[in-house]
N, C-alpha and C positions, 0 to 999 in steps of 0.2 A: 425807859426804865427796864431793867431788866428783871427778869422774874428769878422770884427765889428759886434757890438749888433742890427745896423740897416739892415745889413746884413743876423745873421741870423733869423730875424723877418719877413724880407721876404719871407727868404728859408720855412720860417715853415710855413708862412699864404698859400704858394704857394703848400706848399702839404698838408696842410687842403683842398683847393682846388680840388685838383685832387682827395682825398679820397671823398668829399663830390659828387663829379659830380658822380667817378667809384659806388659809392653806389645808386644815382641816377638812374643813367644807368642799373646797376643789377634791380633796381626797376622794372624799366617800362620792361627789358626785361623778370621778372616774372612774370608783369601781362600783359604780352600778350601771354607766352608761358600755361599760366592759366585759362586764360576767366576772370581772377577775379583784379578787382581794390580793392575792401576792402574785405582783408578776416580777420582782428584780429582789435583791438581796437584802437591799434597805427596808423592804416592804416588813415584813419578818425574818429574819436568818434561820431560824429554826425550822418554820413552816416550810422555807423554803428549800433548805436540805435535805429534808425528811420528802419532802415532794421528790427532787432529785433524785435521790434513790430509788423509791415509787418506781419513777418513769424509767429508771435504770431497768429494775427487773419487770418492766412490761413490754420494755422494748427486744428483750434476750426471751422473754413471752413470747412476742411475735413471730421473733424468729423461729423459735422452737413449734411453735404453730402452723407458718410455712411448711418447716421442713417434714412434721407428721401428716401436713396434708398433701405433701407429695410424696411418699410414702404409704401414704393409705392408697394413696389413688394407681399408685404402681402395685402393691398389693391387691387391688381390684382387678386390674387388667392381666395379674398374675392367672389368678383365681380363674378366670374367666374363660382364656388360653387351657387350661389345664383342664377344665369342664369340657371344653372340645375335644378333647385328645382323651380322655377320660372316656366318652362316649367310641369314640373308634376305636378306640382299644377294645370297647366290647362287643361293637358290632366285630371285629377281626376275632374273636374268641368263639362269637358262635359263627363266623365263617370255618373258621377252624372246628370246631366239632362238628358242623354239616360236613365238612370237608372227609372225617375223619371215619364217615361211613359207608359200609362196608357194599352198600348199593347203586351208590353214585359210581358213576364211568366217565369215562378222561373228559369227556369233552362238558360234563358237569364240572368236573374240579377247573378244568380250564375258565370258568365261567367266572366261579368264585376264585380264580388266582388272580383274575382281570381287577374283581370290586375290591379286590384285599392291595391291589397297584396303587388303586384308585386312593383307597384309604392312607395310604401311605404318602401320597402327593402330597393330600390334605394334611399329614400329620408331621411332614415336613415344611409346609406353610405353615401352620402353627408354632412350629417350634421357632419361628423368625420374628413371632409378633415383638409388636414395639409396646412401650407404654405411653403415657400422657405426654414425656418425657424428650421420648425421639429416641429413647436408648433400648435396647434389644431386654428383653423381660429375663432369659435366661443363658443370658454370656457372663452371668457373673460380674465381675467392674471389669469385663473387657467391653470391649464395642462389636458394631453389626459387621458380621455375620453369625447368628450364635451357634448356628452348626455348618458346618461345608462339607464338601463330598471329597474321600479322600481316593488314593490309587485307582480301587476296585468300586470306587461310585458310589459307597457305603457312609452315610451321613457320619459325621463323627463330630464330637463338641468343640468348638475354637474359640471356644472363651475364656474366662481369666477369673482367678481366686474366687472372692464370696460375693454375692450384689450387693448392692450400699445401704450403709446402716446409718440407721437413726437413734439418738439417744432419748430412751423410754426411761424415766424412776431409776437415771444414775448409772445405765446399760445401755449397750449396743442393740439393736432393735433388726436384723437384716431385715432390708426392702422387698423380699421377692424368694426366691426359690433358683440355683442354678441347676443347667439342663441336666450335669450327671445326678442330681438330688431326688428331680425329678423322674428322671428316664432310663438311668442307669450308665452303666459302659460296657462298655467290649472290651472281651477277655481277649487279652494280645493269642495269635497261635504260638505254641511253641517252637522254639527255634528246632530247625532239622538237627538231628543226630547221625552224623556220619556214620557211627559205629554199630547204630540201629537198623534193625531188619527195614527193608521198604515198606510201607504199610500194605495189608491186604486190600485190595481193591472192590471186594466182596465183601469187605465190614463197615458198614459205617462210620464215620468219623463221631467222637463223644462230642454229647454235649456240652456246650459253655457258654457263660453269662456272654448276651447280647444288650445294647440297648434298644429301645423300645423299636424305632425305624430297622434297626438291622432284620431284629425280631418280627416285623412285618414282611421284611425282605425276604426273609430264611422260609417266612409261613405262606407267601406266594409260590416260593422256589419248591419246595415242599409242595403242593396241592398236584403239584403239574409232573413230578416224578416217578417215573416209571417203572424203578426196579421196585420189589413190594417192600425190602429191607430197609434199603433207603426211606421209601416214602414210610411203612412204618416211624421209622426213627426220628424223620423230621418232623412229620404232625403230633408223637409224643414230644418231642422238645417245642415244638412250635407253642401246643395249648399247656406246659408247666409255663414258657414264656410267659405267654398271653396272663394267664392267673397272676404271673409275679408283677407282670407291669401293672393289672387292676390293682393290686395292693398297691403297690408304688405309689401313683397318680392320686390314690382315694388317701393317703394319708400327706402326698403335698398338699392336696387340697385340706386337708384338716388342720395340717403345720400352718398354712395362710391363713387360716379361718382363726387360729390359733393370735398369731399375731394381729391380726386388723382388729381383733377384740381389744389384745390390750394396748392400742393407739386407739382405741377409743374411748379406752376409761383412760389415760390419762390424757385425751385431750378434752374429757370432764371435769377431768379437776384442775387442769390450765384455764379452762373457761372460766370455774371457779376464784380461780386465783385470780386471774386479770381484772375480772369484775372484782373483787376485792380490791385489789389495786387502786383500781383505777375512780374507787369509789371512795379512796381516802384523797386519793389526788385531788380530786373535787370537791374534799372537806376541806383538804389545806388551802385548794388557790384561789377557789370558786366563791365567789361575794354571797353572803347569805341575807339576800333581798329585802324579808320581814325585818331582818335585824339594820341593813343599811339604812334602809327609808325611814327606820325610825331615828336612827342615828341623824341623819340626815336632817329631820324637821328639827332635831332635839338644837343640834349646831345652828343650825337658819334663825332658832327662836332667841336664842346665849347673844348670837353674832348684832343679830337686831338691838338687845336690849342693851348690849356693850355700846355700838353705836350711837343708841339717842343717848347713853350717859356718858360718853365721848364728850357730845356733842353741847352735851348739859354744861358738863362740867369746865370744857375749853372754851364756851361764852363767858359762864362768868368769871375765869381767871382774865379773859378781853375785856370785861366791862369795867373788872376790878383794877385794868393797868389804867385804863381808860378815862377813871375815876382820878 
């Protein structure tokens, strides 16, 4: 006998039922054996597009995170170069006004031309450091060597434009300080004039902007000078040097001090933001445990009671054909 048509409308709506719950049930007990409530499209569209973007700007986060902390970190090792050289510069300043007294005799100034050499080595070591990087701290975005010795033996800078910049709050950030920023340059000599008298040999030559190694050069070469004009001349230009490079060097260091601040307040409020981020990201995808497991027992108790009224009910439509 076949069973009536409202008969089997029921049988079928009744294990649509149980298929839709047991699929249900597998759901929730995926996303709790998972952590995850939306992991594909289907899960949510919405949740999960709004996640997608999330992860967009936390991942241009990261990056931006990297790139200020190598940056900060070349900015430290700036800083740090520059405190060395900082420091020579002042011991060469009071070499130079010990120098520049009127009781010391040659073979004392020769003493102090020797430590101001010395100073000089060091302050050309210095000017080569590298950073975190591998890349020369003040060649600019050129590469190593960031200063070389030219004709006359005289350091001179052989680096290239500005150091590399990082994007701070919508702006360029430079990474570092380049060597003329720091230490200055050298005033080219003037070209010979033919038509000009030879110079007297008995006046000394004017002063003019050196950088800072020249300016150590000049302030050795000077200590050790023989005529009184000369050596007058040189140890006043030597110690106005000396004074302009302390100012120099004490405001690169302020200029870095300057920037590593603000990489670090806006890599305060990246931190901020990421965490923000990334704390919506884990309200969208992230299964919310007290809510699943209830869900969970709520489906197990439906599923059960569907089934024994399944089971009720498909005996006796069998007893009823049976009859």
């Amino acid at each position: 006998m076949i069973p009536p048509l409202s008969a089997r409308a029921g049988h079928d709506a009744a294990v649509r039922r149980l298929t839709g719950l047991t699929r249900q049930l597998a759901e929730v007990q995926q996303q709790i054996s998972t952590g995850r409530r939306v992991a594909t499209p289907g899960d949510d569209p919405i949740a999960f597009a709004r996640a997608a973007t999330l992860k967009r700007a936390d991942a241009a986060g990261e990056a931006q995170r990297s790139a200020m902390d190598a940056a900060a970190a070349r900015l430290v090792a700036s800083e740090t170069a520059l405190a060395g050289l900082a420091e020579i510069t002042a011991r060469a300043k009071e070499l130079a006004l010990a120098g520049r007294n009127a009781t010391l005799n040659a073979g004392d100034r020769q003493v102090l031309a020797l430590e101001v050499r010395e100073l000089l080595a060091a302050a050309r070591g210095l000017a080569q450091a590298q950073g975190p990087d591998g890349e020369a701290l003040f060649a600019g975005a050129g590469a190593a060597p960031a200063y070389a010795a030219d004709a006359d033996g005289q350091a001179v800078w052989a680096g290239l434009g500005t150091p590399p910049q990082v994007a701070v709050a919508g702006r360029l950030l430079p990474a570092g300080i380049s060597g003329p920023e720091a230490f200055g340059l050298n005033q080219p000599l003037p070209p010979p004039d033919p038509l000009a008298p030879p110079p007297d040999p008995g006046v000394p030559p004017p002063p003019r902007a050196r950088n800072l190694f020249d300016s150590l050069a000049h302030l050795a070469a000077s200590l050790v000078e023989p005529r009184a004009a000369f050596f007058d001349a040189g140890m006043d230009e030597a110690i106005a040097a000396m004074d302009g490079h302390v100012e120099r060097l004490a405001a690169g260091q302020a200029l870095l001090g300057s920037r590593g601040a603000r990489l670090e307040a806006e890599g305060q409020r990246l931190d901020a933001a990421q965490l923000h981020w990334r704390r919506d990201i884990s309200r969208l995808e992230d299964t919310d445990m007290v809510a699943a497991i209830a869900r969970l027992d709520r489906l197990t108790t439906v599923l059960e009671a569907a089934q024994a009224s399944f089971i009720r009910v498909s005996g006796l439509s069998l007893w009823d054909q049976l009859r």
